[in-house]
C-alpha positions in Angstrom: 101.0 -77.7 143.4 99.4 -74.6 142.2 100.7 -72.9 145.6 104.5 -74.3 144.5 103.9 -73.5 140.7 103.2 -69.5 142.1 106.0 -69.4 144.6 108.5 -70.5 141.8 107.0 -67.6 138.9 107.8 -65.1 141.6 110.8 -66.3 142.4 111.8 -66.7 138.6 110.2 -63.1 138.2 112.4 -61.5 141.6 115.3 -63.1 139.7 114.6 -61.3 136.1 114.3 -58.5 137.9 117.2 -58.2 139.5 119.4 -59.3 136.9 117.8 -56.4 134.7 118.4 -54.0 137.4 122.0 -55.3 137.2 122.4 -55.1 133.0 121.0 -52.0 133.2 123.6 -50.9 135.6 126.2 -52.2 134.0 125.1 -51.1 130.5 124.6 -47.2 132.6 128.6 -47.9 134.0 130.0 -48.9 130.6 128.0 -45.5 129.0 129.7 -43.8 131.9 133.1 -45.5 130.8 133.0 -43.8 127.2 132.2 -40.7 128.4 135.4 -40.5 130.4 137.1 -41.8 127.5 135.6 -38.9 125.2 138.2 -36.5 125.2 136.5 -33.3 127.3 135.5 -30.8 125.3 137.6 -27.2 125.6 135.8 -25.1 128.2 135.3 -21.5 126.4 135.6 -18.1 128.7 135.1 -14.6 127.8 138.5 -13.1 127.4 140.2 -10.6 130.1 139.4 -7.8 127.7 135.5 -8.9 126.7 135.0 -8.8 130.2 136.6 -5.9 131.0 135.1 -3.9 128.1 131.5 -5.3 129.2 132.2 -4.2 133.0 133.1 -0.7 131.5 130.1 -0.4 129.2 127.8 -1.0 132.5 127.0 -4.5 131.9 127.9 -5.5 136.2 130.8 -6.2 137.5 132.0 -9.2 135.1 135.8 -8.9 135.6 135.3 -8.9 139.4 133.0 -12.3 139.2 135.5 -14.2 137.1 138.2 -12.9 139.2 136.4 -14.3 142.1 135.7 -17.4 140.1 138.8 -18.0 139.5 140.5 -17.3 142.6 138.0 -19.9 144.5 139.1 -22.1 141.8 142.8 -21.5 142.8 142.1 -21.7 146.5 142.1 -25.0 147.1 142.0 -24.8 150.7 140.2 -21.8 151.1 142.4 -19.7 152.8 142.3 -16.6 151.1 145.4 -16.5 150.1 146.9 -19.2 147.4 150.7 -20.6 146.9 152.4 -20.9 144.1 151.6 -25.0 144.3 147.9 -24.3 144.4 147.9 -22.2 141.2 149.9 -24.6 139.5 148.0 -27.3 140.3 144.6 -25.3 139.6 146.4 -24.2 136.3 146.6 -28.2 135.3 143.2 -29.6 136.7 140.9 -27.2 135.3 140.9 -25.4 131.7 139.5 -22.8 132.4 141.8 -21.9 135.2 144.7 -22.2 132.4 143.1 -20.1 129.5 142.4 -17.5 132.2 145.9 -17.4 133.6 147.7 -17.8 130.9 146.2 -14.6 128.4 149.1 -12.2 127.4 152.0 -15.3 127.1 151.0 -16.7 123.8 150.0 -20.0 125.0 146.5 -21.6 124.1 145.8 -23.6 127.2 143.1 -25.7 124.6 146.3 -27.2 122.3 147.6 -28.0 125.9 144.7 -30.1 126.7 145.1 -33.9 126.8 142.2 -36.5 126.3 141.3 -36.4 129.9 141.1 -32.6 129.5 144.2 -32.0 131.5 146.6 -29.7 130.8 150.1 -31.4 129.5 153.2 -29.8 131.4 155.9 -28.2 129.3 158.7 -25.9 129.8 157.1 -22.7 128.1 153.8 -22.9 130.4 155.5 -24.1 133.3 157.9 -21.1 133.2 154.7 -18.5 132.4 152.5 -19.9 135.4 156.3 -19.3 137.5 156.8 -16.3 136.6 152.9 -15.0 136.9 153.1 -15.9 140.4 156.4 -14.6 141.0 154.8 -10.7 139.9 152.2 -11.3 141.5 153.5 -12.1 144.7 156.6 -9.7 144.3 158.5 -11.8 146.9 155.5 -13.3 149.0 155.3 -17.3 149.6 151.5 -16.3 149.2 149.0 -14.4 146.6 146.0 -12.4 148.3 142.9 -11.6 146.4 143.7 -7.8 145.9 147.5 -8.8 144.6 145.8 -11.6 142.4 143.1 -9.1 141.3 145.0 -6.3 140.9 147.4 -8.4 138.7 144.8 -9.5 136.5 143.3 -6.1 135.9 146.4 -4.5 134.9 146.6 -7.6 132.2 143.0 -6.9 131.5 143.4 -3.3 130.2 146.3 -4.6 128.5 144.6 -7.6 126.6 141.2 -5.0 125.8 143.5 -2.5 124.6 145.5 -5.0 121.8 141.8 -6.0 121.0 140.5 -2.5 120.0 143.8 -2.2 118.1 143.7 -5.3 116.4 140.3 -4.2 115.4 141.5 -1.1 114.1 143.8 -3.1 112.1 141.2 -6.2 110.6 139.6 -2.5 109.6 141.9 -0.6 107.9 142.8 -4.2 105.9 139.7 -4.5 104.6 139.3 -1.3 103.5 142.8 -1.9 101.4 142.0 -5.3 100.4 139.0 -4.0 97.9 138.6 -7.0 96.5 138.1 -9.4 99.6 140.8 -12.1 98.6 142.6 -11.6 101.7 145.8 -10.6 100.0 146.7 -7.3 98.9 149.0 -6.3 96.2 151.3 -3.1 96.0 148.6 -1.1 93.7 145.8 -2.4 96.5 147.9 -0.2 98.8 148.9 2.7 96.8 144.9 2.9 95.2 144.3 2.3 99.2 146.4 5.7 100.3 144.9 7.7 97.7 140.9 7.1 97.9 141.4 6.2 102.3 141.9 8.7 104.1 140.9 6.4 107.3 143.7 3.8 106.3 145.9 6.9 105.1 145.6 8.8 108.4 146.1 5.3 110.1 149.4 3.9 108.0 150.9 7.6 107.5 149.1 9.7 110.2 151.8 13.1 109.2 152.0 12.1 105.4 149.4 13.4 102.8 149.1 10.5 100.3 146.2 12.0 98.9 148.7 12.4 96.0 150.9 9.7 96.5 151.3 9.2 92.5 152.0 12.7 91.7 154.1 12.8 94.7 157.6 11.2 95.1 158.3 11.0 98.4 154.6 9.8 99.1 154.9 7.5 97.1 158.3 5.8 98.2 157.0 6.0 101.6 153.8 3.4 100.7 156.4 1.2 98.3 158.5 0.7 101.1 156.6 0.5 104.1 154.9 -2.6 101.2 158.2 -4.0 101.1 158.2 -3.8 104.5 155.6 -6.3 105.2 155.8 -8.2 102.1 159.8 -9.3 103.1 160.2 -10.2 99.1 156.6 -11.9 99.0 154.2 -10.7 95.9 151.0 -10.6 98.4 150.8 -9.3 101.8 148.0 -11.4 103.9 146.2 -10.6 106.8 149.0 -12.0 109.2 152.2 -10.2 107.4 150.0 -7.1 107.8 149.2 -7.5 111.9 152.6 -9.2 112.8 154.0 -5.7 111.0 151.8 -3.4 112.7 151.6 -5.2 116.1 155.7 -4.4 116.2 155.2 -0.8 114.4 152.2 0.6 116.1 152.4 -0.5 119.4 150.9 1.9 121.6 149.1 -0.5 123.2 151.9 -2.3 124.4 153.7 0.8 126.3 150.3 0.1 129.0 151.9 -3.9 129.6 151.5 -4.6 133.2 154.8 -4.0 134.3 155.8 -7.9 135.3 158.5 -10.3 135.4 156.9 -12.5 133.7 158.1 -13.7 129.9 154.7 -12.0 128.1 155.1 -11.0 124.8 153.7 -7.8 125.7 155.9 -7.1 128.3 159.1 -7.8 126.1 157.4 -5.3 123.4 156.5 -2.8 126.1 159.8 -0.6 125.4 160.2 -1.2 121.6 162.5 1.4 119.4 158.6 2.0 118.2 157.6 3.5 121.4 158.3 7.2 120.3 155.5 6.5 117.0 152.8 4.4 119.2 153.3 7.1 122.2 152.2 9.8 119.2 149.8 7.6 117.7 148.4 7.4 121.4 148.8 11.2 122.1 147.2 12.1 119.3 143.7 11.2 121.2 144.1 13.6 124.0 142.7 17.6 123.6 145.2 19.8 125.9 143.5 23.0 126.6 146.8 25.4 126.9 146.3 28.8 129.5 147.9 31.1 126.8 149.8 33.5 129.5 153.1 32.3 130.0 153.9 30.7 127.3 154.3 33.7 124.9 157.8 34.4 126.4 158.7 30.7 126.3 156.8 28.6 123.3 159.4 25.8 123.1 157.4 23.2 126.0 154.1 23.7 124.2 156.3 23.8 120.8 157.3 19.8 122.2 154.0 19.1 122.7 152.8 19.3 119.4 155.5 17.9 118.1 155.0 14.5 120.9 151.1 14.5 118.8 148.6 16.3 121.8 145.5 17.9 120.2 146.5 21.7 121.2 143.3 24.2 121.6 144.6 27.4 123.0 143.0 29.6 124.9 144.7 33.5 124.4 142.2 35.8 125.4 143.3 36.2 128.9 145.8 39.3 129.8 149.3 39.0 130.4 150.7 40.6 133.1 154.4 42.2 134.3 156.3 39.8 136.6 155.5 42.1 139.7 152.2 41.7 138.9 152.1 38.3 139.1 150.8 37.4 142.1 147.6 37.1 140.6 144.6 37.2 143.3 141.2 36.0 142.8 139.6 38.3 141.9 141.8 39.4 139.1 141.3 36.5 137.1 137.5 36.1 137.9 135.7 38.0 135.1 138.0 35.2 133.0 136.8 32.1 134.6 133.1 31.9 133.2 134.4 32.5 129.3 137.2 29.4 130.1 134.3 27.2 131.4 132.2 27.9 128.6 135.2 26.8 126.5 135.9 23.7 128.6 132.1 22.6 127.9 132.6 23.5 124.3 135.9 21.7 123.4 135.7 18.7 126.1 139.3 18.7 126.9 141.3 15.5 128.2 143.8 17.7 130.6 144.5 21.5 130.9 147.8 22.6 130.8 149.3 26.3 132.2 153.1 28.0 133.0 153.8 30.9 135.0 150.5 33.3 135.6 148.7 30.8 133.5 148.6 29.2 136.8 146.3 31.7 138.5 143.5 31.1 136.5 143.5 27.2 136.5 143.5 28.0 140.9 140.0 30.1 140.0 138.5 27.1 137.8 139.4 24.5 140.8 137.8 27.1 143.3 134.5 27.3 141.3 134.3 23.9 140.4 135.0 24.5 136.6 137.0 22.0 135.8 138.2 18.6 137.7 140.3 17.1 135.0 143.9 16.0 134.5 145.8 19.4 135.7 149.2 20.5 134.9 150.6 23.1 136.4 154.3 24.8 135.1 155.8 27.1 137.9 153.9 26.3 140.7 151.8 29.6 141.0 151.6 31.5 145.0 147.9 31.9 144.6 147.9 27.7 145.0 145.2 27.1 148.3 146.3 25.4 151.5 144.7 22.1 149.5 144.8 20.4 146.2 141.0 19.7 144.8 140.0 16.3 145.6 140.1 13.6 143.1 141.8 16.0 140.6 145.2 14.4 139.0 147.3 17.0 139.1 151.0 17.7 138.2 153.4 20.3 139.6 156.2 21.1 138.4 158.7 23.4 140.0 162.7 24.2 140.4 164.7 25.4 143.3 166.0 28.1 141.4 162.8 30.0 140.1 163.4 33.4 140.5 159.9 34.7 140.0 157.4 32.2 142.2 159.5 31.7 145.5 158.5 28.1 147.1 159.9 26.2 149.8 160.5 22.0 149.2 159.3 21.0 152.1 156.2 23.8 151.4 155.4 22.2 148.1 155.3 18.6 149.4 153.3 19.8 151.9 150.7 20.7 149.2 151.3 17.5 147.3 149.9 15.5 150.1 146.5 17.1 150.5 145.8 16.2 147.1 143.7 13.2 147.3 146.1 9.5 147.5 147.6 9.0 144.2 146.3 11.8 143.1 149.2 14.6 142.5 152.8 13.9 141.1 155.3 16.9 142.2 157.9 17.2 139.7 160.4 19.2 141.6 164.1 19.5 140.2 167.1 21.4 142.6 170.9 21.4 143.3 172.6 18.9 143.9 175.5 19.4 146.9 178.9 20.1 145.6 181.8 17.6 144.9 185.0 18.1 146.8 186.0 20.1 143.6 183.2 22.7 144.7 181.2 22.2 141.1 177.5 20.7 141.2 176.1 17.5 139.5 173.1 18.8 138.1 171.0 22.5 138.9 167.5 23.1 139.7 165.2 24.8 137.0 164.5 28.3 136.7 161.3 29.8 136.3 162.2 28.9 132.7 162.2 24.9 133.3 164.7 24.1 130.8 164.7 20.0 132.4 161.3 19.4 130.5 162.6 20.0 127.3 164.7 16.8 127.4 163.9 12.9 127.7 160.1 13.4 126.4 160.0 14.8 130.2 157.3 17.2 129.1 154.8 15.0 126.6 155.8 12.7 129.6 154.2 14.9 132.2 151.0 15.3 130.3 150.7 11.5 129.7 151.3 10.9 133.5 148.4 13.8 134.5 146.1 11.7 131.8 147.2 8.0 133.2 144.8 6.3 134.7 147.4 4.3 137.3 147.9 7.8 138.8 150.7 10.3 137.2 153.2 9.4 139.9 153.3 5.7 138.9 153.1 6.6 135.6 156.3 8.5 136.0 158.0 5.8 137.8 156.5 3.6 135.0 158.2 5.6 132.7 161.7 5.5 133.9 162.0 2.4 131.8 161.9 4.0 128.7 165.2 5.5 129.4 166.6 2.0 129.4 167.9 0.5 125.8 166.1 -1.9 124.8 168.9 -4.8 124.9 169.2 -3.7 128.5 165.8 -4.1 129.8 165.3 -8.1 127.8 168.4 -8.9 130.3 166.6 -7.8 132.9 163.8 -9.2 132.6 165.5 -12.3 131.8 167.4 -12.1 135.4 164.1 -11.1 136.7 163.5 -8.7 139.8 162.0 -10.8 142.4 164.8 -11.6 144.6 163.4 -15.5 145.6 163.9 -15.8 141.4 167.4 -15.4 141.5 168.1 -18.1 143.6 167.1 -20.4 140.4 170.9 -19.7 139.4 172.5 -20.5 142.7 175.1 -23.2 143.0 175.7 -23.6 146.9 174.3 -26.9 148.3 170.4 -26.5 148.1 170.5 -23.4 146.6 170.9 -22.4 150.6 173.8 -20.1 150.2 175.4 -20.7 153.8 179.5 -21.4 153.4 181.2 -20.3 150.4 179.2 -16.5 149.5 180.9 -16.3 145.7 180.3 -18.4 142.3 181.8 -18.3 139.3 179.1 -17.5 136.1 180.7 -19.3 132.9 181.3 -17.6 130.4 179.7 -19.5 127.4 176.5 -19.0 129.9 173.3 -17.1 129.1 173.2 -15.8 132.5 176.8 -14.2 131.9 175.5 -12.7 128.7 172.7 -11.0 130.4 174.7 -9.6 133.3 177.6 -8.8 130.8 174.6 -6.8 128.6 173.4 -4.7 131.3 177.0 -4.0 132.2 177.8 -2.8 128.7 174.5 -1.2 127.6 174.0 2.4 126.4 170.9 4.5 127.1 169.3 5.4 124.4 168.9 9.3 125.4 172.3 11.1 126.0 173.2 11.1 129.9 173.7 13.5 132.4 177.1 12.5 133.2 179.2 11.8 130.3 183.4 11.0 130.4 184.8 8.3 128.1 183.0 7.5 124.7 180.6 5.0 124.4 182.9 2.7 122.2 186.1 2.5 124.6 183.4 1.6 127.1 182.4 -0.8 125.1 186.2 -2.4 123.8 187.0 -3.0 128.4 187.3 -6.8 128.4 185.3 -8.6 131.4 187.7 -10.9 133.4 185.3 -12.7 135.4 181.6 -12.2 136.7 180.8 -14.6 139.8 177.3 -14.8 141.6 177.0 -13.7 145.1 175.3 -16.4 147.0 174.4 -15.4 150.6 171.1 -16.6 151.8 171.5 -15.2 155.8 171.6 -11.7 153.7 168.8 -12.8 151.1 166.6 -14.0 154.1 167.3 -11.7 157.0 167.9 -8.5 155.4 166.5 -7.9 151.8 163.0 -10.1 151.5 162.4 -8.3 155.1 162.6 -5.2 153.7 161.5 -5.8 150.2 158.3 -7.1 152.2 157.6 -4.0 154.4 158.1 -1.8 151.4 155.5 -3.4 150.0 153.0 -3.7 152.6 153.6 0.6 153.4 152.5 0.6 149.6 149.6 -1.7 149.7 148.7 0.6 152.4 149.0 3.7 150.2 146.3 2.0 148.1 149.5 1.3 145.4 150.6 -2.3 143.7 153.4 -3.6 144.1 155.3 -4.0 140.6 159.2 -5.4 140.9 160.1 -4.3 137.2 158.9 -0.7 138.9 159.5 -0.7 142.3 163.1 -2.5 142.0 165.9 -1.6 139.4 168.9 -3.1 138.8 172.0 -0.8 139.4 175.8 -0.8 139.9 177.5 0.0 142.4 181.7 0.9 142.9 184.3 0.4 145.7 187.7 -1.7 145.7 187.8 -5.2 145.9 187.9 -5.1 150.0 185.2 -3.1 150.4 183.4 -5.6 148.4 184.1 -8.6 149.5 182.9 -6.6 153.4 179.4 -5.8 151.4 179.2 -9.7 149.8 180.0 -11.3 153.3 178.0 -9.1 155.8 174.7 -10.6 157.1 173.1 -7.2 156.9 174.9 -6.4 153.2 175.4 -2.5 152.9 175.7 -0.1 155.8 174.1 3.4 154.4 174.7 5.4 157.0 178.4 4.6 157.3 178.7 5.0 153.4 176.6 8.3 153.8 179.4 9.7 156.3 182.3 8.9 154.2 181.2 10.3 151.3 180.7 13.6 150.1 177.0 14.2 150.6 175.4 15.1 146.9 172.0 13.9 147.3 172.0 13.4 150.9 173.2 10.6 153.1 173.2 6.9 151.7 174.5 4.3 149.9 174.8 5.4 146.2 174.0 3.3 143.3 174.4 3.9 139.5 171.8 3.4 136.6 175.1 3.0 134.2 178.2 1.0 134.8 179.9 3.0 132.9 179.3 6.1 135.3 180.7 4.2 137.9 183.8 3.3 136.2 184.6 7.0 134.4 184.1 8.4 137.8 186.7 6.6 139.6 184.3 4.5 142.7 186.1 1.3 142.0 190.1 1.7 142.1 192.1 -0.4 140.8 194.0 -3.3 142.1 197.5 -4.1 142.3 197.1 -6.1 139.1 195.2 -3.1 137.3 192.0 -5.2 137.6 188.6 -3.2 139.0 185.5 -4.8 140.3 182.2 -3.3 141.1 178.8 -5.2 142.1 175.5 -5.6 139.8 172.9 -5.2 142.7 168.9 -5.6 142.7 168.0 -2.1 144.4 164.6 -2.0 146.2 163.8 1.5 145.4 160.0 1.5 146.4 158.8 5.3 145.9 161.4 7.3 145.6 161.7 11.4 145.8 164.3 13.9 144.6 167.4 13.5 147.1 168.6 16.2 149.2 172.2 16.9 150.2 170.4 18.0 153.8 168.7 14.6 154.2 170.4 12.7 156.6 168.4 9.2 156.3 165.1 10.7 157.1 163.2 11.7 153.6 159.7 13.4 153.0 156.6 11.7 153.9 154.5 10.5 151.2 151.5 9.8 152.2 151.3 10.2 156.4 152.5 8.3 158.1 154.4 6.6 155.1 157.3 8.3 154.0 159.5 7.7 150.8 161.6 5.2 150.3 164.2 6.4 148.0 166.3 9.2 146.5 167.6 9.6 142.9 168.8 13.0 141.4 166.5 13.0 138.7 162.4 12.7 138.3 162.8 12.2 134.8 165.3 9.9 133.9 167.2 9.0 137.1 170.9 7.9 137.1 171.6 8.0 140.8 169.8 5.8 143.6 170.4 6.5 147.1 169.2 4.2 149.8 168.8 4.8 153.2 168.1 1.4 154.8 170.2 -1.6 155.2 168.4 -4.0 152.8 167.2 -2.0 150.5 170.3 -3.7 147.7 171.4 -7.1 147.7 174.6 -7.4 145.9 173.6 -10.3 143.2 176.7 -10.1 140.9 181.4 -8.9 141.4 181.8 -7.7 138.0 185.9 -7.9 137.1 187.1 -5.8 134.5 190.0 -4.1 133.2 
């Protein structure tokens, strides 16, 4: 009995115990259950710019490890390269995958976030994530890690840069809001220019308010720059103050990663403001100017004061007469140890020199004196057989210098032993004549009168300073010559040439039978295209006929959409691809909003129709020998529609109607054209030659392409 008694309690014990092994795992699944159903708490990351500025300030490599981070994160299969599906779905599984990504667009990936601590799909974030791969990618069905990180960077210095500003701002609101209420009042302001001269200098950095209530036009200035923010409020708070200043001041914005994506910053990056934040941003850099040279011709350093560059001159160095001006060494040599000592003393962000100025900035590169931002007016004969390594430096020369006698092909030479990326030639020449015997444009004397115009000069300078290289920088620049209604429609079109395929019409978007669509007119895709066609640059152009507002009066018949996928697929990605391998190769990104351009181009309605049906699309080398040769053998393309129409490329029809195609140009690199090129142009960086002509450096308005798909014909423009 006892033995039965004892065999039952343990049996009755083994029981208890298993059932309380059992309610404690349930009670340890049902604690489990409502933590799943807690809504996840937001993940918080270091912004782009935090860990850029911390990588900067020595703290390790930050930026690189998130970029890494990330990328894994992306990588789902851990190829090494992701697809656009894989960051998508990375962008919706994991928050902190989405607040990375998404920095610049405006979109808090955290409000996103749904109780599982997903991100909820939506047009607006769908669309950025589209778009972010698409610039990345620049064509490619797949991202590498140097595309993805170079990307990101770019956004990086972007985002650190609108920190430091927005800084400056929270600072110089405080300092007019005295009384810490968060709103200031128009007195606030006016007591604010009078006793700040940090908020002063900041607001009105050419004004003296030190007086602005004894002064007039001081004083209207403040009231209405007041009104300005206020917009008929009593109070200005701290967001009327930084949406104001974020559209007025925004230098920061002119260094936007140049994407097709739709970033705020990007759409802001060519503002009407872009000529105050460029001063506002010029106003940082010390120009040490050579003093001979310039006494005969002040205006270009005359510009540059005027663009906001810290001049510190440097005059006592001897002039001498033009025959002596084939300065050797060891004439400018007793000179060189007083520059250095001024170099140490003033810290200068670039030197600049003209004419026998040049000579001595050759003896400081030869002694080591200075390896700064260099640039160089008149390219001078006592150059070396090499450019100093790692040295950004600018050249700028024409063909018709009478003075310093150089070759093209001799300069260019030079240009490539500068180290890669490293020297931007700014070379200007003839162009070859018209059948009427006249020329297009001329190449500079030894007087450049070209730099004078377009910001060329303060251009220059910025480009020698840039930290993507002054080349780049000048390509960069090109889209400042572009109004500003001009580039929002091309961005909204995009540059990628997979994008434009989102508009198609054909069965499957496939483009295979019928090769032309009809846009409709109440469309917003015919209101972009119809945009670009009528826009006017905002700088005068080289080639002006008709006025601006007949241009403008020209009704638009019809615009249809070239759909033809054999050309898309076997002739443009092909070669939009291998332009952008040669320049991964030349250690350079990539950029479609830079290294593609949307231009026009004229024939009749034939010819057209040849261009919209051909597998291949344009033939350069047969357009190259019909045509009269002015920058060398090509196809020719036009920055301005209107240029094409005033100079008769697209005849009319029977029925008076013209027609001339809106094409997505793959420019790549391009050089100064040639009218002795004949398809083969000047190596870049060995064995990688350009890719492109245009008749101008500084503000281009003819493309020439040498390759068949280099332009795919996207839109047949009909038109009075």
């Amino acid at each position: 009995l006892n033995h039965r008694d004892t065999a039952r309690s343990m049996a009755n014990r083994r029981a208890a115990f298993a059932w309380a092994q059992n309610a404690k795992a349930k009670k340890v699944d049902k604690e489990r259950g409502r933590k799943a159903e807690t809504p996840a708490k937001p993940v918080k990351s270091k912004s782009l710019g935090e860990l850029l500025w911390e990588e900067e300030r020595g703290h390790g490599p930050k930026l690189e490890e998130a970029l890494l981070a990330i990328f894994k994160l992306i990588d789902a299969d851990s190829s090494g390269s992701i697809s656009k599906l894989e960051l998508i779905g990375a962008v919706y599984r994991h928050t902190l995958v989405a607040s990375f990504v998404l920095q610049g667009h405006g979109i808090n990936a955290e409000l996103l976030q749904d109780a599982g601590g997903q991100i909820c799909i939506n047009e607006q974030s769908f669309d950025a994530i589209d778009d972010i791969f698409d610039s990345m990618a620049g064509g490619s069905a797949r991202v590498n890690y140097s595309d993805f990180s170079g990307y990101f960077r770019r956004v990086a210095a972007v985002c650190l840069a609108v920190e430091k500003e927005e800084a400056k701002m929270r600072e110089v609101f405080k300092l007019i809001d005295v009384d810490g209420n968060g709103a200031v009042s128009k007195l606030e302001l006016v007591a604010a220019m009078q006793n700040s001269s940090r908020a002063a200098s900041y607001l009105f950095p050419s004004v003296n308010t030190r007086n602005v209530l004894e002064d007039e036009t001081s004083y209207d200035l403040v009231c209405s720059l007041y009104d300005q923010i206020a917009a008929g409020r009593r109070r200005i708070s701290w967001q009327d103050f930084r949406n104001y200043l974020t559209t007025r001041f925004s230098d920061v914005l002119d260094r936007t990663p140049s994407t097709s994506s739709a970033s705020p910053l990007s759409a802001a990056s060519s503002s009407p403001s872009a000529s105050v934040s460029s001063q506002n941003e010029r106003s940082k850099v010390k120009v040490l100017v050579l003093a001979p040279g310039f006494s005969q011709n002040p205006q270009p350093a005359s510009m540059l004061s005027q663009a906001g560059f810290q001049l510190q001159w440097f005059t006592d160095l001897p002039e001498y007469a033009d025959e002596g001006a084939r300065l050797t060494y060891h004439a400018v040599a007793p000179f060189l140890t007083k520059i250095h000592e001024e170099i140490l003393r003033l810290k200068p962000t670039a030197i600049l020199c003209a004419s026998q100025g040049g000579a001595y900035l050759v003896g400081l590169w030869q002694l080591g004196y200075w390896k700064g931002p260099s640039i160089m007016l008149n390219a001078h004969p006592s150059l070396p057989m090499r450019l100093p390594g790692k040295t950004p430096v600018v050249l700028a020369h024409g063909s018709n210098d009478e003075v310093y006698l150089w070759r093209r092909e001799d300069l260019e030479d030079l240009a490539c032993t500068a180290s890669p990326n490293h020297c931007f030639l700014y070379y200007t020449s003839n162009s070859g004549y018209l059948a009427s015997g006249s020329l297009t444009r001329l190449g500079d004397r030894h007087l450049m009168q070209s730099i004078l115009s377009n910001d060329c000069l303060p251009r220059l300078v910025d480009a020698a300073v840039s930290s993507m290289g002054p080349e780049m920088f000048m390509l960069q620049s090109w889209r400042g010559q572009l109004g500003e209604d001009r580039l929002e429609a091309q961005h909204w079109l995009g540059y990628s040439l997979e994008r434009l395929r989102r508009f198609w019409a054909s069965p499957g978007k496939q483009g295979r039978d019928e090769k032309l669509y009809q846009v409709p007119k109440n469309s917003e895709e015919f209101r972009k295209v119809t945009t670009i066609f009528r826009s006017e640059p905002p700088q005068t152009p080289a080639y002006m006929l008709s006025s601006q507002s007949s241009w403008e009066r020209l009704p638009i018949y019809k615009i249809e959409r070239v759909e033809n996928g054999c050309q898309m697929e076997c002739s443009a990605i092909p070669y939009r691809d291998g332009v952008k391998q040669s320049l991964h190769q030349q250690g350079i990104d990539f950029d479609p909003s830079v290294h593609c351009s949307w231009a026009f181009h004229g024939a009749d309605y034939e010819s057209s129709l040849s261009i919209i049906r051909d597998p291949a699309g344009f033939q350069p080398l047969i357009s190259g020998s019909r045509n009269s040769p002015v920058w060398g053998s090509g196809t020719y393309f036009a920055r301005d529609a209107k240029y094409v129409a005033d100079g008769q490329f697209c005849p009319r029809q029977a029925d008076g109607m013209r027609c001339m195609l809106l094409c997505l140009v793959t420019l790549g690199m391009p050089c100064l054209g040639d009218p002795q090129q004949r398809g083969v142009l000047p190596f870049r960086q060995k064995p990688h030659r350009y890719n492109s002509t245009v008749d101008s450096l500084s503000s281009p308005e003819v493309l020439v392409i040498q390759q068949s798909g280099a332009a795919y014909p996207a839109y047949l423009i009909s038109f009075a």
